[in-house]
PDBQT receptor file of N, H, CA, C and O in Angstrom, charges set to zero:
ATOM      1  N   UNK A   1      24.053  -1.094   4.115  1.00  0.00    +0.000 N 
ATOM      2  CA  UNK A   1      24.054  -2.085   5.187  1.00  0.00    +0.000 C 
ATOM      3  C   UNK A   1      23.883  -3.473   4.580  1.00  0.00    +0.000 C 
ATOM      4  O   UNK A   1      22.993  -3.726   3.768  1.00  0.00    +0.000 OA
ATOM      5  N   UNK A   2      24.645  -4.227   4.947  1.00  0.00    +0.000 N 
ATOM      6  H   UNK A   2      25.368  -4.021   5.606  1.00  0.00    +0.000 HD
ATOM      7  CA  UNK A   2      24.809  -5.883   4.768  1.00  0.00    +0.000 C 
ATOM      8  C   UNK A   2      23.196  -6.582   5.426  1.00  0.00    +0.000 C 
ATOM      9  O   UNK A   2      22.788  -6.747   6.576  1.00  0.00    +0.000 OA
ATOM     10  N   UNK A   3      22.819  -6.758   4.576  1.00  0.00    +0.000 N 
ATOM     11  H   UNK A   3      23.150  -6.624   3.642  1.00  0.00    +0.000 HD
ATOM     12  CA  UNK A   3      21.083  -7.780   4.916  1.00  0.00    +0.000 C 
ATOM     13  C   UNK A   3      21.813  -8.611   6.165  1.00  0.00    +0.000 C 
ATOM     14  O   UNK A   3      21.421  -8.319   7.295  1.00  0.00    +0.000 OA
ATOM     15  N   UNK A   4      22.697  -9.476   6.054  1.00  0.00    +0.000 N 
ATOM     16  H   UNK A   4      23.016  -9.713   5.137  1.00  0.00    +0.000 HD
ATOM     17  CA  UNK A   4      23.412 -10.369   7.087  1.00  0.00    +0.000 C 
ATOM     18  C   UNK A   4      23.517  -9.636   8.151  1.00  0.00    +0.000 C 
ATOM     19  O   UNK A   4      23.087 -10.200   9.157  1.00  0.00    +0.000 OA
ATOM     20  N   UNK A   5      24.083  -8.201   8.369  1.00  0.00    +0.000 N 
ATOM     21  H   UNK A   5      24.433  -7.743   7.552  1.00  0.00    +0.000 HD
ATOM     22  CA  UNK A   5      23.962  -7.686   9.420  1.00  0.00    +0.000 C 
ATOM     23  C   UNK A   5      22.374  -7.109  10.212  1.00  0.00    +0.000 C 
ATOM     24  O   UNK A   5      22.164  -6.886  11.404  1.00  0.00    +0.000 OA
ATOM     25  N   UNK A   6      21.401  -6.987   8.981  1.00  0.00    +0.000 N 
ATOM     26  H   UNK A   6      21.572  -7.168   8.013  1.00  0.00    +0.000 HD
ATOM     27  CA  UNK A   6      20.518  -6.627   9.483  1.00  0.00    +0.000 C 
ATOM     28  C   UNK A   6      19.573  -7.641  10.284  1.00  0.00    +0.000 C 
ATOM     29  O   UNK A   6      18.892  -7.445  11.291  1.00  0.00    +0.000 OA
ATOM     30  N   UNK A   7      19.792  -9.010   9.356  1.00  0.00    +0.000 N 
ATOM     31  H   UNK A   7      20.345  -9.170   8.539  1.00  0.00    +0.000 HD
ATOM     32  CA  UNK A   7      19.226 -10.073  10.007  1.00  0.00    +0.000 C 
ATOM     33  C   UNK A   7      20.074 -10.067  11.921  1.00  0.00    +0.000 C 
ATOM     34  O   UNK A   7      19.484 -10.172  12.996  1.00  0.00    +0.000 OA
ATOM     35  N   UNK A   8      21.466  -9.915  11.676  1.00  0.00    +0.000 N 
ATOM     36  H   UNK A   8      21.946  -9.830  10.803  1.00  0.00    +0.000 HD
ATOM     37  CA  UNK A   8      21.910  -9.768  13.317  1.00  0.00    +0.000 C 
ATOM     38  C   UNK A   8      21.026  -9.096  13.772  1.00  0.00    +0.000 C 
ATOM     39  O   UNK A   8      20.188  -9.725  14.417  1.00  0.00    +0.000 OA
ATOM     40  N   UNK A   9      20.872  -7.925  13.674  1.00  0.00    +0.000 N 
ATOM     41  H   UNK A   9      21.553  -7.414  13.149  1.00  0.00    +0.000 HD
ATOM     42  CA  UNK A   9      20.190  -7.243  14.603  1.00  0.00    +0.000 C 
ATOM     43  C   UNK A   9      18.778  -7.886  14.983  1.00  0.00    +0.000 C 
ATOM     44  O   UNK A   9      18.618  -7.980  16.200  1.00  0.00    +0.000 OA
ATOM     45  N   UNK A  10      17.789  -8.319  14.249  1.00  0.00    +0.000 N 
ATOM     46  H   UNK A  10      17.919  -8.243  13.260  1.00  0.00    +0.000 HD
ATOM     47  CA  UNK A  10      17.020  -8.774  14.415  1.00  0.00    +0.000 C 
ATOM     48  C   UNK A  10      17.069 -10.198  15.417  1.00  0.00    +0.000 C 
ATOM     49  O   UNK A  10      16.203 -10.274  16.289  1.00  0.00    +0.000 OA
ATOM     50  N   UNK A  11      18.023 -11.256  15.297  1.00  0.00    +0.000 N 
ATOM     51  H   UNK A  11      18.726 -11.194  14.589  1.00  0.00    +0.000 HD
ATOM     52  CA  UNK A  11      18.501 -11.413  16.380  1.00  0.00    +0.000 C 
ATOM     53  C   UNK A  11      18.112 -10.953  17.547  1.00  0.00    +0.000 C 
ATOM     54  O   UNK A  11      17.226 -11.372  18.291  1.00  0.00    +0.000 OA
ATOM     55  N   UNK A  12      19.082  -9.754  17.697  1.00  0.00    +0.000 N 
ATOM     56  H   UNK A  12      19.802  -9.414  17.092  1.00  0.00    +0.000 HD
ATOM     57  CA  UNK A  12      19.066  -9.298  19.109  1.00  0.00    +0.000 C 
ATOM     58  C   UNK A  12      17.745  -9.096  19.364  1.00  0.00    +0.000 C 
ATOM     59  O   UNK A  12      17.216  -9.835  20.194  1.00  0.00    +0.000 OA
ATOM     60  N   UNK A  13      17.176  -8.353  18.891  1.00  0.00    +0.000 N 
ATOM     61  H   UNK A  13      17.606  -7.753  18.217  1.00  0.00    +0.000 HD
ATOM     62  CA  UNK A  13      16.084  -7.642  19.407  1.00  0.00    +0.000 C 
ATOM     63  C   UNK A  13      15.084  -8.674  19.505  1.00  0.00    +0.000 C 
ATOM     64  O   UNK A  13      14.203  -8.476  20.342  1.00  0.00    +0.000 OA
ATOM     65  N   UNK A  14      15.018 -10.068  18.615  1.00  0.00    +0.000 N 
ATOM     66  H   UNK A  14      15.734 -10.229  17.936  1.00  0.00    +0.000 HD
ATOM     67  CA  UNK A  14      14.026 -11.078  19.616  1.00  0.00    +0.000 C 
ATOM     68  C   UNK A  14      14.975 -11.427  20.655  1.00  0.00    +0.000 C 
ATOM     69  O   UNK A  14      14.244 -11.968  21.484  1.00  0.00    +0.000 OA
ATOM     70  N   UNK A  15      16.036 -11.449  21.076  1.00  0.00    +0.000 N 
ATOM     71  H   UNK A  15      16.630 -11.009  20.403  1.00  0.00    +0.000 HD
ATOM     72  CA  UNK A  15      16.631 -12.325  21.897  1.00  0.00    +0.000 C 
ATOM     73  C   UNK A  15      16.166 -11.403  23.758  1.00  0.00    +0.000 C 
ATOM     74  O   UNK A  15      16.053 -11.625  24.963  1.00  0.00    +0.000 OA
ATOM     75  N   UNK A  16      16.048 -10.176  22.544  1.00  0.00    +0.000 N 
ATOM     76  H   UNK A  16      16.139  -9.995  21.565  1.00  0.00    +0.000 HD
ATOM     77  CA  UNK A  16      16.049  -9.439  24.441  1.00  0.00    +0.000 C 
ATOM     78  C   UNK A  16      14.041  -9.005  24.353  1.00  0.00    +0.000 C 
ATOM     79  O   UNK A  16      13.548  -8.074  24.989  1.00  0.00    +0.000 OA
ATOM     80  N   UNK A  17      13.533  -9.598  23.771  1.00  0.00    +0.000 N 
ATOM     81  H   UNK A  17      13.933 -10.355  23.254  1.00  0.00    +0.000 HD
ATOM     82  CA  UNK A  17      11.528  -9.524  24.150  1.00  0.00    +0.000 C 
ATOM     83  C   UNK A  17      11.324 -10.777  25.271  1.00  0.00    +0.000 C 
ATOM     84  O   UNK A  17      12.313 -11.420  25.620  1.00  0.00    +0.000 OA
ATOM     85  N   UNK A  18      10.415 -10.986  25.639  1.00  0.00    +0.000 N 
ATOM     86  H   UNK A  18       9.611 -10.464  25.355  1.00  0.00    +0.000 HD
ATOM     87  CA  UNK A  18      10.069 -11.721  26.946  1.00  0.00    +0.000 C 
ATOM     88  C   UNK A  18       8.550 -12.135  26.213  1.00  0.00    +0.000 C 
ATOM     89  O   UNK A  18       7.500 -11.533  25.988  1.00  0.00    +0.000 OA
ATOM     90  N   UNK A  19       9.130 -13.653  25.959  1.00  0.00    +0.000 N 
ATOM     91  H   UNK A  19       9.983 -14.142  26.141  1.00  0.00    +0.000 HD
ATOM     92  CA  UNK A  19       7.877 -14.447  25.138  1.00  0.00    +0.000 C 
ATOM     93  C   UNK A  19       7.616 -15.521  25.337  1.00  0.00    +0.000 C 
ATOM     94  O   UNK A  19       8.632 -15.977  25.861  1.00  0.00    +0.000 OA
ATOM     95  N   UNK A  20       6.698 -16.499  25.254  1.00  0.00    +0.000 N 
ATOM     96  H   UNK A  20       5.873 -16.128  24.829  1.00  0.00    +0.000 HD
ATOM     97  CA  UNK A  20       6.391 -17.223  25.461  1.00  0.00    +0.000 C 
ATOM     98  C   UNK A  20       7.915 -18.338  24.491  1.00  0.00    +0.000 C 
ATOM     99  O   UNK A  20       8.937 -17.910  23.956  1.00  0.00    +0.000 OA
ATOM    100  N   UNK A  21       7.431 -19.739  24.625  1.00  0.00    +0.000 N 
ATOM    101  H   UNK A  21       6.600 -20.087  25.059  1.00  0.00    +0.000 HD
ATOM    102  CA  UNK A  21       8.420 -20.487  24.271  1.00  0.00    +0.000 C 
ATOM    103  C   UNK A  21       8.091 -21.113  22.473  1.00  0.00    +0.000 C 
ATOM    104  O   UNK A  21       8.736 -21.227  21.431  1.00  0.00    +0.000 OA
ATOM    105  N   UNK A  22       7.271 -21.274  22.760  1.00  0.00    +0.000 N 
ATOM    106  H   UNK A  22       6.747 -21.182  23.606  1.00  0.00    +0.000 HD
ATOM    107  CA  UNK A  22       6.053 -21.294  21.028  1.00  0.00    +0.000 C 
ATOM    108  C   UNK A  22       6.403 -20.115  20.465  1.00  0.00    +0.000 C 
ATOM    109  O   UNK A  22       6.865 -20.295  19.339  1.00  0.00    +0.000 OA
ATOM    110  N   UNK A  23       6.360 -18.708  20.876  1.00  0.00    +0.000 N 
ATOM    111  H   UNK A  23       5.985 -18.562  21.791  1.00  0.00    +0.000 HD
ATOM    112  CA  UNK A  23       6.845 -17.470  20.132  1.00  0.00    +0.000 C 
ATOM    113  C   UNK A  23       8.277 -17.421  19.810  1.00  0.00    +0.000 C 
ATOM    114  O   UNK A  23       8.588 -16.877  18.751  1.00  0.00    +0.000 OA
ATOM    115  N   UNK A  24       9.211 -17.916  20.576  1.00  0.00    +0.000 N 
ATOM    116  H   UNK A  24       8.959 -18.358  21.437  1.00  0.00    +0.000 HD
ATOM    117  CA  UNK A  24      10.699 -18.280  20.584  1.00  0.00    +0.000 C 
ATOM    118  C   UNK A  24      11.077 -18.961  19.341  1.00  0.00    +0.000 C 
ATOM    119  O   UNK A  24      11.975 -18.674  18.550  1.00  0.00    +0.000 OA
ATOM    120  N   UNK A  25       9.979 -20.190  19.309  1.00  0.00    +0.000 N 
ATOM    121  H   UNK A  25       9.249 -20.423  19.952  1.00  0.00    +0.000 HD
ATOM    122  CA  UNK A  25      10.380 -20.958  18.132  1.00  0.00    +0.000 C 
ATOM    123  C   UNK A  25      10.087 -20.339  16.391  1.00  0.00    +0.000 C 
ATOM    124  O   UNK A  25      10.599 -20.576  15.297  1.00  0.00    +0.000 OA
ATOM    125  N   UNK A  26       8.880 -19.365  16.942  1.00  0.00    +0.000 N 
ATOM    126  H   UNK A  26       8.464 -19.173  17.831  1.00  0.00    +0.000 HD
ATOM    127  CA  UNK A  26       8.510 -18.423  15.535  1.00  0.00    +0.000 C 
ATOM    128  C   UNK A  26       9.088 -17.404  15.171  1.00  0.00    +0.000 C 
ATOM    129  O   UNK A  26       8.792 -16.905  14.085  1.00  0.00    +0.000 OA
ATOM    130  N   UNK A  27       9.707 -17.042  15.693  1.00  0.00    +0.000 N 
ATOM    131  H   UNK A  27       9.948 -17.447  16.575  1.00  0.00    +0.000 HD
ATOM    132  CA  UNK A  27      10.753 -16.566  15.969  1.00  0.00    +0.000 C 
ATOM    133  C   UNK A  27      12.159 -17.319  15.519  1.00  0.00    +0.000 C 
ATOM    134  O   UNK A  27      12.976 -16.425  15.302  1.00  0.00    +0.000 OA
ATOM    135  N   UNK A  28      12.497 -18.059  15.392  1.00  0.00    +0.000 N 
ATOM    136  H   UNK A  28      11.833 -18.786  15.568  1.00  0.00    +0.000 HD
ATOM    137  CA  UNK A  28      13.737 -18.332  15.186  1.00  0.00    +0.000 C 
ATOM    138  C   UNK A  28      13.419 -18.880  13.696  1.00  0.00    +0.000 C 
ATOM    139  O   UNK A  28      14.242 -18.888  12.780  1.00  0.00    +0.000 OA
ATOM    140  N   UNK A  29      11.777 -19.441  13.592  1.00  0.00    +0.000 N 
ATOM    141  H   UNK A  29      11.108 -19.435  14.335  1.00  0.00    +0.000 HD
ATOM    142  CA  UNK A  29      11.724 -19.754  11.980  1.00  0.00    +0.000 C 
ATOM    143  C   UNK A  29      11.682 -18.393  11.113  1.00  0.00    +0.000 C 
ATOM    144  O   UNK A  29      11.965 -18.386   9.916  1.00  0.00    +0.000 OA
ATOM    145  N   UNK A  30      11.388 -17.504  11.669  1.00  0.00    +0.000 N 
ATOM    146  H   UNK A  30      11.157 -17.510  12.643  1.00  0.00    +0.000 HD
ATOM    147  CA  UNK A  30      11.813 -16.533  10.888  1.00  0.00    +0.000 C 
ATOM    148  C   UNK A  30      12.871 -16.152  10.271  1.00  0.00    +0.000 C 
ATOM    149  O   UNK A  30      12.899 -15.925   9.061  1.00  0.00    +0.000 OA
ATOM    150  N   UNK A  31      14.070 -16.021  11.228  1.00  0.00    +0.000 N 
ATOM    151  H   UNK A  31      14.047 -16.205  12.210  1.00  0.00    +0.000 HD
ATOM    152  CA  UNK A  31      15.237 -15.642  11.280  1.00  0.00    +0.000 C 
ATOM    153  C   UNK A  31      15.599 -16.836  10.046  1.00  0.00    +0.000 C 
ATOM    154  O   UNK A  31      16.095 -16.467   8.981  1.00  0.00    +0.000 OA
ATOM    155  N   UNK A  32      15.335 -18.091  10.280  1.00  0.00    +0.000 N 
ATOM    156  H   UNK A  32      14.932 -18.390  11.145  1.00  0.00    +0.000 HD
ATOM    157  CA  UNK A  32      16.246 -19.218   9.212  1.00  0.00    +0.000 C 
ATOM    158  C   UNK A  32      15.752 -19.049   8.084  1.00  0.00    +0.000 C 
ATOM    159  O   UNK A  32      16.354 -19.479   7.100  1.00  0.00    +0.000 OA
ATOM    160  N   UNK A  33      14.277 -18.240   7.931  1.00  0.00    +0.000 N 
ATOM    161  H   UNK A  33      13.788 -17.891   8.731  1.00  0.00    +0.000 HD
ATOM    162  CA  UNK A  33      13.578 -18.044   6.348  1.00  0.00    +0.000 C 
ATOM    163  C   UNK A  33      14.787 -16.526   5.658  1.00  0.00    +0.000 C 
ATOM    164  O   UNK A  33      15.141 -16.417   4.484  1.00  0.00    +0.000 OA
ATOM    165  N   UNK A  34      15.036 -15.908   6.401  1.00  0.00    +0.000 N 
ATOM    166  H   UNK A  34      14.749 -15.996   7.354  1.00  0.00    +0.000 HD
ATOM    167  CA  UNK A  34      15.315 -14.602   6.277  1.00  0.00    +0.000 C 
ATOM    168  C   UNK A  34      16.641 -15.117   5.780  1.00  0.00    +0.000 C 
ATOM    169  O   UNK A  34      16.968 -14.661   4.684  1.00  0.00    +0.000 OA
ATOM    170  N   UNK A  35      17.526 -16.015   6.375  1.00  0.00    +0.000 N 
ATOM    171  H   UNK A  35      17.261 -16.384   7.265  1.00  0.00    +0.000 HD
ATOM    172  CA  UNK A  35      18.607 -16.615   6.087  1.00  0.00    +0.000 C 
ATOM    173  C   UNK A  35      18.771 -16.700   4.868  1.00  0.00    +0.000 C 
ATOM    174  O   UNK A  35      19.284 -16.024   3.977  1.00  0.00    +0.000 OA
ATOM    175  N   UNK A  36      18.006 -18.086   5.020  1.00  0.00    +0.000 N 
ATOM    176  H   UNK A  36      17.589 -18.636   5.745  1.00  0.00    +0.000 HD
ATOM    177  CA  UNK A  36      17.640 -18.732   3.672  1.00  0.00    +0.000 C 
ATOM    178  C   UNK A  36      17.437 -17.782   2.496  1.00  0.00    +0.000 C 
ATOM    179  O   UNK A  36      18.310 -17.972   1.649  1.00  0.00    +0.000 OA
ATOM    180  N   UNK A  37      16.708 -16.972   2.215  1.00  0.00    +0.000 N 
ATOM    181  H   UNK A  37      15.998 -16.818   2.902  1.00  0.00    +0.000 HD
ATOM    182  CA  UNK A  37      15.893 -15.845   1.255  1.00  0.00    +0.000 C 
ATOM    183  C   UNK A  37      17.435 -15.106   0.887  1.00  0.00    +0.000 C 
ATOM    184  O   UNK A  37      17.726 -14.886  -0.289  1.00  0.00    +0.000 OA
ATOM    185  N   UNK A  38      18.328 -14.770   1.949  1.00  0.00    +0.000 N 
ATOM    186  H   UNK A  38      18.092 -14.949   2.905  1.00  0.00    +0.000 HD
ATOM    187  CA  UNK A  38      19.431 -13.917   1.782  1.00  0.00    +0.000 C 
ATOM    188  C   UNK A  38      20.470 -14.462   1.078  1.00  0.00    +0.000 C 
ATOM    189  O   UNK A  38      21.180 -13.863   0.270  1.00  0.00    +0.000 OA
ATOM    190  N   UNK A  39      20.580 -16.179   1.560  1.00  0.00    +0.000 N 
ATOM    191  H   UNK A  39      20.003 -16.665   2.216  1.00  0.00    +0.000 HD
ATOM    192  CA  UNK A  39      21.475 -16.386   0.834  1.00  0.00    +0.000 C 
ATOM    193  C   UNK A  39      21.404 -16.642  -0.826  1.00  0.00    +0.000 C 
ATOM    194  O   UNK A  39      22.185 -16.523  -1.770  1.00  0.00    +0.000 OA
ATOM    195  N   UNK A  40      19.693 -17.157  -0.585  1.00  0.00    +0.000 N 
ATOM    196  H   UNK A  40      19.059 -17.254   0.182  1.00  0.00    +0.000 HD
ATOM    197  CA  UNK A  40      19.473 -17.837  -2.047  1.00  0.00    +0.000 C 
ATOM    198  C   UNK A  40      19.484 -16.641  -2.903  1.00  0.00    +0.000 C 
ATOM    199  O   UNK A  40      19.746 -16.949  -4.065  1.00  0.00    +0.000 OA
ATOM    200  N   UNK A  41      19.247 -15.111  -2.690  1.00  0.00    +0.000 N 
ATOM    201  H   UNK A  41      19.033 -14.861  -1.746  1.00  0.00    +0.000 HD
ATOM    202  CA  UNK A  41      19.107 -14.208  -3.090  1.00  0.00    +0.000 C 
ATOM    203  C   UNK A  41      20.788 -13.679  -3.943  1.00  0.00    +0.000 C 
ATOM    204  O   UNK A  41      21.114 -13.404  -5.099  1.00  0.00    +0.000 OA
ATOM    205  N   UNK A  42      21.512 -13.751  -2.584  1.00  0.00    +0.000 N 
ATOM    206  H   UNK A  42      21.248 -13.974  -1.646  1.00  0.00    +0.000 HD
ATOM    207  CA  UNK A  42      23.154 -13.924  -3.436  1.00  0.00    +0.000 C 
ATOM    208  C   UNK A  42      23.565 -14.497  -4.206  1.00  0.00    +0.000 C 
ATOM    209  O   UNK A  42      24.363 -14.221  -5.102  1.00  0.00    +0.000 OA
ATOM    210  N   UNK A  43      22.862 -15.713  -3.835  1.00  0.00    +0.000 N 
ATOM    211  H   UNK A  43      22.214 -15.938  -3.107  1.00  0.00    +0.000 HD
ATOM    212  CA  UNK A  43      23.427 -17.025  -4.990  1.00  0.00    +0.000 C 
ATOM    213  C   UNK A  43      23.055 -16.477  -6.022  1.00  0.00    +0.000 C 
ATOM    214  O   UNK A  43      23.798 -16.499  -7.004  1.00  0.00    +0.000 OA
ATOM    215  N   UNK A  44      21.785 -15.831  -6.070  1.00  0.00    +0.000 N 
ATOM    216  H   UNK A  44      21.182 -15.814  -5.273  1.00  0.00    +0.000 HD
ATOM    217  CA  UNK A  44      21.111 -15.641  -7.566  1.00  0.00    +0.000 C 
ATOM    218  C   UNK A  44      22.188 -14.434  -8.484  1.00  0.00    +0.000 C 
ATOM    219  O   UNK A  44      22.569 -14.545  -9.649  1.00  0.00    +0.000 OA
ATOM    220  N   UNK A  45      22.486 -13.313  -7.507  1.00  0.00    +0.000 N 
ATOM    221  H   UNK A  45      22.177 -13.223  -6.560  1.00  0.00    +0.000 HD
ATOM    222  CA  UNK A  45      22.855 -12.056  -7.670  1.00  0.00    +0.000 C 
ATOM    223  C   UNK A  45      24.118 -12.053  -8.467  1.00  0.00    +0.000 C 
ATOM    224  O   UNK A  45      24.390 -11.169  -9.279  1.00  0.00    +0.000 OA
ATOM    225  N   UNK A  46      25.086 -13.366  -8.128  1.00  0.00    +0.000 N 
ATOM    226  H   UNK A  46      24.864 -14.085  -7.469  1.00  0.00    +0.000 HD
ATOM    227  CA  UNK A  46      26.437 -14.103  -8.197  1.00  0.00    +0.000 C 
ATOM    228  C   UNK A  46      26.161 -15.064  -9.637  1.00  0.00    +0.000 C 
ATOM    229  O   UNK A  46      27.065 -15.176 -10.465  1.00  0.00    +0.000 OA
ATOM    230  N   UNK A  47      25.494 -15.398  -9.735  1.00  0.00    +0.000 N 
ATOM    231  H   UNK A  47      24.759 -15.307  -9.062  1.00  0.00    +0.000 HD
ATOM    232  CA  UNK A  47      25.298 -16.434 -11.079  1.00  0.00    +0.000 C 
ATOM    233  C   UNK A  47      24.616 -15.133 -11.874  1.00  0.00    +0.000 C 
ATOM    234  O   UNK A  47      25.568 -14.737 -12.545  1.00  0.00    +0.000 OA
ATOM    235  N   UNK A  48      23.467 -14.232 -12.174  1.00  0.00    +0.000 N 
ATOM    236  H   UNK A  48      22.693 -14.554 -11.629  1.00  0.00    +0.000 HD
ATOM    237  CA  UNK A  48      23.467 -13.560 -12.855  1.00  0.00    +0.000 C 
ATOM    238  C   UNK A  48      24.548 -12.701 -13.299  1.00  0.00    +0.000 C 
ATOM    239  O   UNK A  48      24.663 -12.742 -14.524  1.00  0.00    +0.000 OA
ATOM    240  N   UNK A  49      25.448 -11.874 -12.678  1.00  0.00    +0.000 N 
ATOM    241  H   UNK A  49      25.355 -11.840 -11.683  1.00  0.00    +0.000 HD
ATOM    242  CA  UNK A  49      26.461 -11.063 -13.354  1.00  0.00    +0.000 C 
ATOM    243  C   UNK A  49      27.860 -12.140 -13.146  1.00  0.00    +0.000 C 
ATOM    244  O   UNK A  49      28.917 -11.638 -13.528  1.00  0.00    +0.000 OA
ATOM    245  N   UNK A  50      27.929 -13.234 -12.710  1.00  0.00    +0.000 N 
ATOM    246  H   UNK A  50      27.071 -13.642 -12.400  1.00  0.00    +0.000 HD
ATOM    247  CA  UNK A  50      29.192 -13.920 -13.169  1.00  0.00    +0.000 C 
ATOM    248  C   UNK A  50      28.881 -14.557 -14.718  1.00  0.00    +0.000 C 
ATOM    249  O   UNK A  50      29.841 -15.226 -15.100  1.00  0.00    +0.000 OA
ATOM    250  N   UNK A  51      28.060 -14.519 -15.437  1.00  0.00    +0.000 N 
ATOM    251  H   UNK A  51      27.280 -13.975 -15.127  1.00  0.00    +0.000 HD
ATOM    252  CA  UNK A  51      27.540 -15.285 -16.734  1.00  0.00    +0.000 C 
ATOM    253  C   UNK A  51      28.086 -14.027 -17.775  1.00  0.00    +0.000 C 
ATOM    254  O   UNK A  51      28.084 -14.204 -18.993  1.00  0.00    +0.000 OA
ATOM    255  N   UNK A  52      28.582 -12.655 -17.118  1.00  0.00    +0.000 N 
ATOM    256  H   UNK A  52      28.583 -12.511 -16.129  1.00  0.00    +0.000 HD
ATOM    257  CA  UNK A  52      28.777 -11.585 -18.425  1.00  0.00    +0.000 C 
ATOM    258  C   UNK A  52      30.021 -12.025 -18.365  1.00  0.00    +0.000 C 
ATOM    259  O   UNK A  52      30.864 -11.603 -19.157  1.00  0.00    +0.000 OA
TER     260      UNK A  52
């Protein structure tokens, strides 16, 4: 499974909880850390075996 897809799902499943609006926003900083972490993680994955 694609991390990118898993982050979707996660998505959904805050999108359909019933939360306050402060939880919404912790919530969505999650999701952009998870982003973030995934992509910088590729980047890394992509510069280590493009250097052989």
């Amino acid at each position: 499974m694609d991390i990118f897809d898993l982050i979707e799902k996660f998505k959904h499943k805050f999108e359909q909880l019933d939360v306050s609006y402060l939880r919404e926003l912790q919530q969505e900083i999650i999701i952009l850390n998870l982003e973030k972490y995934a992509w910088s993680l590729q980047n890394y994955i992509i510069e280590k075996y493009s250097e052989k």
